[in-house]
Backbone bond lengths (Angstrom), bond angles and torsions (degrees), N, CA, C in turn:
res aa  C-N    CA-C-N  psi(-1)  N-CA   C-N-CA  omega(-1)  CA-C   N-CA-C  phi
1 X - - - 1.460 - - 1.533 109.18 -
2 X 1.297 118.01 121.22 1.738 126.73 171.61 1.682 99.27 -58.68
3 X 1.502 81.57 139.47 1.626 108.32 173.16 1.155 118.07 -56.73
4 X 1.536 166.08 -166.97 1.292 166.16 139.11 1.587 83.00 -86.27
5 X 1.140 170.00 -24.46 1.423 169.53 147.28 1.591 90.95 -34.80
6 X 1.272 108.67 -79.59 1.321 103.07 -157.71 1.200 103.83 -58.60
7 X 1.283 129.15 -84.46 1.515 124.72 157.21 1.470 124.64 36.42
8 X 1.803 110.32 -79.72 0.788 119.90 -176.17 1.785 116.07 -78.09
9 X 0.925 134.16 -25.88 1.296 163.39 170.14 1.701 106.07 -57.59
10 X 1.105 91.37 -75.80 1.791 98.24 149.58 1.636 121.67 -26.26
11 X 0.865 68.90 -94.73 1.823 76.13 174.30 1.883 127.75 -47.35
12 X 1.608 97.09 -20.77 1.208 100.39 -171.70 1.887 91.09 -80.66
13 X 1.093 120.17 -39.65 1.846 137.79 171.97 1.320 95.60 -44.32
14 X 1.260 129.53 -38.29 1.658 112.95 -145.46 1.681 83.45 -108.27
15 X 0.813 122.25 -80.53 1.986 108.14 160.82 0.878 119.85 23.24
16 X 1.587 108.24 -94.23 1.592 128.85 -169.60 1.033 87.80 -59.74
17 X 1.486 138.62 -82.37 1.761 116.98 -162.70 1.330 134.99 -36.51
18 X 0.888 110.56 -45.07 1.653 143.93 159.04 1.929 102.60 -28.33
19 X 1.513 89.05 -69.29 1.493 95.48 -157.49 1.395 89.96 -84.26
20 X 1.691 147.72 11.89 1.110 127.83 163.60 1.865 110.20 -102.16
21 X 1.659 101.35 9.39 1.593 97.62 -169.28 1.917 118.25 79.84
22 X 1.216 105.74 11.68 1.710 103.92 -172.72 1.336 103.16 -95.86
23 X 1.544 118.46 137.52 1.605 113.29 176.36 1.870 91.83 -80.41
24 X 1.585 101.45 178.07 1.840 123.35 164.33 1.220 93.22 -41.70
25 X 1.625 118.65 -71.50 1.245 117.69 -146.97 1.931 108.94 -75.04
26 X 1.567 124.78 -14.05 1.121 103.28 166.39 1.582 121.32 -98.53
27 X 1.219 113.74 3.12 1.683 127.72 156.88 1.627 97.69 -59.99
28 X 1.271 137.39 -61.58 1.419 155.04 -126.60 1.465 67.71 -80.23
29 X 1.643 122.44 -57.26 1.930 103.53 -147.26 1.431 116.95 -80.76
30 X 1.832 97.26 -31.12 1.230 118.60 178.95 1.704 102.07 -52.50
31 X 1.266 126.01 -63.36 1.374 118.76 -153.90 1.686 103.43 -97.99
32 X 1.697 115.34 2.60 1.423 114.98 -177.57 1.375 111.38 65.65
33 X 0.867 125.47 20.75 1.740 132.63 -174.42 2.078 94.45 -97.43
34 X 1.128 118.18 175.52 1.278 114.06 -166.87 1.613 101.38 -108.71
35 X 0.914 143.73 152.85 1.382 125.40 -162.17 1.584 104.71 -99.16
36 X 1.474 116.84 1.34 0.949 97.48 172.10 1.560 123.01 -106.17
37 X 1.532 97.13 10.80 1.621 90.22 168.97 1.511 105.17 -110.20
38 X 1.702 116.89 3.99 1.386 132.50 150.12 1.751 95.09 -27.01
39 X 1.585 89.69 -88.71 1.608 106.03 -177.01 1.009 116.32 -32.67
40 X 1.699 136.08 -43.75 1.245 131.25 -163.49 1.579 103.56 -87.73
41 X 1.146 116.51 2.35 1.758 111.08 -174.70 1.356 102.19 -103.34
42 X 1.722 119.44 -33.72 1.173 117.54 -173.54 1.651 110.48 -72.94
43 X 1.853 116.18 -17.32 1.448 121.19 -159.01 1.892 90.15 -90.07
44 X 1.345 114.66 4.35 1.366 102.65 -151.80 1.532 134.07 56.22
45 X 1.421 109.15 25.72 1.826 101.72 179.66 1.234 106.89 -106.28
46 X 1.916 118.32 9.07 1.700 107.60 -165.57 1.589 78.54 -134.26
47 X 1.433 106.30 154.49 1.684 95.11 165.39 1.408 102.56 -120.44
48 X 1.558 132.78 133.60 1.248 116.64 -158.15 1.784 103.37 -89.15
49 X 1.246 126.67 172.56 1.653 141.96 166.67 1.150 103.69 -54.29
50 X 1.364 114.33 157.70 1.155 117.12 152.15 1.937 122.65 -65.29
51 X 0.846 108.39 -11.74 1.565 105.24 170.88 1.254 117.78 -96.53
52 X 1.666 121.61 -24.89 1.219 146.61 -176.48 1.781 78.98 -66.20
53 X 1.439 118.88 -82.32 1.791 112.57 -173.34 0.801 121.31 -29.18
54 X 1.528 132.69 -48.18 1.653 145.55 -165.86 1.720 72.93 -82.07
55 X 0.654 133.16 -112.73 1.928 124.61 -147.17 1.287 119.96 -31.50
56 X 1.526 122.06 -12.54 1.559 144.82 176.53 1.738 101.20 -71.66
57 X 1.368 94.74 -68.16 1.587 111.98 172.42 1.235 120.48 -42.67
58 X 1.425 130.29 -67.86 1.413 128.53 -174.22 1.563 102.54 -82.53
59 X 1.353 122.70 -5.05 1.757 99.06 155.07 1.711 113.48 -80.80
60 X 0.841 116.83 -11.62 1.405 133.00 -151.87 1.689 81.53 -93.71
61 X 1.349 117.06 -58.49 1.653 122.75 -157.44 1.430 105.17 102.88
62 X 0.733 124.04 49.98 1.575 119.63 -177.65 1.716 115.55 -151.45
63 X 1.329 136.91 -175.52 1.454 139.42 139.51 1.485 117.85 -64.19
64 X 1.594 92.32 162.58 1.691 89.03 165.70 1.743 128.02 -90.72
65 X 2.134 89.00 4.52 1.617 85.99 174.46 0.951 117.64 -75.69
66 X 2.119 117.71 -23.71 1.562 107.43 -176.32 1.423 121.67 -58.20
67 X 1.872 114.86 -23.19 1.431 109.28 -176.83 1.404 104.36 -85.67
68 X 1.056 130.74 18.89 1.936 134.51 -178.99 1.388 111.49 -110.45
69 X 1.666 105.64 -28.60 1.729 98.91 -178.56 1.272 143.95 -57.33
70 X 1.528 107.89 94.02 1.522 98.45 -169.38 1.338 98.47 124.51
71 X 1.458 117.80 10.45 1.256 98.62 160.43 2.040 131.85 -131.10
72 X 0.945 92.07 178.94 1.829 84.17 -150.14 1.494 102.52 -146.16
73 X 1.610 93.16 140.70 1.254 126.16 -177.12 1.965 115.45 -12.37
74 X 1.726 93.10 -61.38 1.347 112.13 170.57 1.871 139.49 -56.22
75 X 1.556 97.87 -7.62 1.194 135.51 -178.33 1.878 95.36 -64.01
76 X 0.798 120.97 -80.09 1.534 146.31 161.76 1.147 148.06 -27.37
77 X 1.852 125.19 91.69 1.408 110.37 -146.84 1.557 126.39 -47.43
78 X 0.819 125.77 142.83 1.333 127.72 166.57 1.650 118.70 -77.08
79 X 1.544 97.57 98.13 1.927 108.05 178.34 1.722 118.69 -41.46
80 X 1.258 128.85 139.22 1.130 134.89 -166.85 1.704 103.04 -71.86
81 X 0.894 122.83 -38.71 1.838 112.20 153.69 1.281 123.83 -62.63
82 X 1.307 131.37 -38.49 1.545 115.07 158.78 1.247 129.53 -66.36
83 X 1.721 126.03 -18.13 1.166 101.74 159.59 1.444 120.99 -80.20
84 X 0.874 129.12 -11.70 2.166 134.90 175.88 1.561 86.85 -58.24
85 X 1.332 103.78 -55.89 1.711 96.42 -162.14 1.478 112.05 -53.96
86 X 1.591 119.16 -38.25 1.587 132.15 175.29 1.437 100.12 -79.11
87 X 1.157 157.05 -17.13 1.143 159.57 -166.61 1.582 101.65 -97.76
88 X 0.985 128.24 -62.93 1.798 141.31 172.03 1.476 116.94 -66.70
């Protein structure tokens, strides 16, 4: 199951491309990323790296904060040892 992180992150990818006119496949060449985990970032089922973003971004023309805006802590599963730690 995709994160509400990825999700949103996703969607923030498919946007900006969108609103600059770029198909998957010229994001894919622009940022050297493979286009098919293009697809899987925009569906929310992959969550990309932090270097993976920065290469998202400057194919895109942009930062990697525009693909972060709006997103939050709570977005993000919570690991089965951090909740014991909040639980105890």
């Amino acid at each position: 199951m995709p994160s509400d992180a990825a999700t949103h992150i996703g969607a923030l990818i498919s946007a900006e491309r969108l609103r600059i006119g770029m198909t998957q496949d010229q994001l894919a060449a622009a940022s050297g990323i493979d286009s098919s985990n293009i697809r899987a970032y925009e569906n929310g089922r992959a969550m990309p790296s932090i270097q993976t973003l920065v290469r998202l971004a400057e194919g895109l023309g942009g930062s990697p904060a525009e693909l972060l805006v709006g997103l939050r802590s709570d977005m993000f599963p919570v690991a089965l040892e951090d909740r014991r730690r909040r639980a105890g």
